[in-house]
C-alpha positions as CSV (number, residue, x, y, z in Angstrom):
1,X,38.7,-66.4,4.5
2,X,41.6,-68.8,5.0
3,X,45.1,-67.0,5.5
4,X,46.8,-69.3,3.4
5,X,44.5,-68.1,0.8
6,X,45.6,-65.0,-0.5
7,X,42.7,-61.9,-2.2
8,X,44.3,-61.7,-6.3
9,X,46.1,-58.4,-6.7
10,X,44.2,-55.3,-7.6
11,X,45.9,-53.6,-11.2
12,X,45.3,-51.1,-11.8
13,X,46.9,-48.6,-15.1
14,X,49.4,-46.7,-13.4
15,X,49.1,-42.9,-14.5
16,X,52.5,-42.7,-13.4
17,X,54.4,-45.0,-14.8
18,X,52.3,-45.8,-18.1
19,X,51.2,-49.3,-17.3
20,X,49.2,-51.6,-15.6
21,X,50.3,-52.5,-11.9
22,X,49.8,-53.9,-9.2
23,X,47.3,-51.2,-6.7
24,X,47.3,-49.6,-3.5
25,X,45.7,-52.0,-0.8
26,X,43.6,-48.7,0.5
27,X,42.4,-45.4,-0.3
28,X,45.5,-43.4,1.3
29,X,43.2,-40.4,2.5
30,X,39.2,-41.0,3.9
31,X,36.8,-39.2,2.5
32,X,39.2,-36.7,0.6
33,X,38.6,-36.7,-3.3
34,X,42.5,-37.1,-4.5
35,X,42.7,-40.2,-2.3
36,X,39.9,-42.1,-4.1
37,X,41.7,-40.3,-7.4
38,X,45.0,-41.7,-6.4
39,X,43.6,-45.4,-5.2
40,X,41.8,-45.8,-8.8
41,X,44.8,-44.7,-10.7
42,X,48.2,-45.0,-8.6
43,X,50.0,-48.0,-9.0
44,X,52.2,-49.6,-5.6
45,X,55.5,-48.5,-7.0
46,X,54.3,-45.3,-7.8
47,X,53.3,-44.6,-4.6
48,X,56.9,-45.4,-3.3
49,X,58.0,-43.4,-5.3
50,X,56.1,-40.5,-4.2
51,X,57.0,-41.6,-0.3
52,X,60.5,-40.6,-1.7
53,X,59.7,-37.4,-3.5
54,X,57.3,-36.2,-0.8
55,X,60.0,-36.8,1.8
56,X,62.8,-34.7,-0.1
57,X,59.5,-31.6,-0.1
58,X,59.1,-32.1,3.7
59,X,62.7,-31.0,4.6
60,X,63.1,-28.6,1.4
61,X,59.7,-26.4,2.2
62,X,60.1,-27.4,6.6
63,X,56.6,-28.8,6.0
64,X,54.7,-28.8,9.3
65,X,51.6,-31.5,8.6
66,X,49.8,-30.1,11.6
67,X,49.6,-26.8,9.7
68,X,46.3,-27.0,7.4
69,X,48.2,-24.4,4.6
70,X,51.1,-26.7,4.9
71,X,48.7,-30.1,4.1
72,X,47.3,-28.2,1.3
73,X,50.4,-27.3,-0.4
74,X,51.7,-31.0,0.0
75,X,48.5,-32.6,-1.5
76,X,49.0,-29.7,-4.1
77,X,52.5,-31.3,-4.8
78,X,51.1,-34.8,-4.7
79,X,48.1,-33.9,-7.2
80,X,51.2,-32.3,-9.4
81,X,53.3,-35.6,-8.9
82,X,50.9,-38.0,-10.3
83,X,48.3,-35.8,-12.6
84,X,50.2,-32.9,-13.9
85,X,53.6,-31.4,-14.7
86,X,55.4,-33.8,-12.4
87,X,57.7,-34.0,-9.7
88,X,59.0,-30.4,-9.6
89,X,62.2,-29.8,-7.4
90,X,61.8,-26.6,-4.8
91,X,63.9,-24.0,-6.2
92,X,66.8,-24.0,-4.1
93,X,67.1,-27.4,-3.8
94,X,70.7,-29.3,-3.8
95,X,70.5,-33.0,-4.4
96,X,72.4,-35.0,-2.0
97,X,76.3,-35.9,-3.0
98,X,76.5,-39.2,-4.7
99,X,79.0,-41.6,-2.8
């Protein structure tokens, strides 16, 4: 393929936001079901938005990713984020002072 020509855009119907966007370049996680889940159905912007989100869980909960019960809870959080209630704060939680 020549690099000046460029692969059209993958959409894809953002179950986040509600409409149809542009999609991930890659599966985020090999070979793990919520991955493929979140590739069909999770739009670019979404997934930015999660960075964000998932970030603010890291520090709040002291996630350690080399911890298997610690991976688990944060792919619970992300399967929350994207396909059900939504991006729950922890409970003790205090947003950063704007300005």
């Amino acid at each position: 393929m020549n690099p000046q020509e460029q692969k059209p855009k993958r959409m894809v119907q953002c179950v986040k936001l509600g409409k149809e966007l542009e999609g991930l370049d890659e599966v985020p996680f090999d070979n793990h079901p919520l991955g493929l889940r979140i590739y069909d159905n999770v739009s670019k912007e979404a997934w930015r938005s999660w960075v964000e989100h998932m970030k603010m869980i890291m520090n709040e909960y002291r996630l350690n990713l080399g911890s298997p019960d610690h991976q688990k809870l944060l792919l619970q959080k992300m399967e929350e984020y994207f396909f059900g209630e939504g991006a729950e704060l922890p409970p003790d939680y205090v947003p950063p002072s704007q300005g």
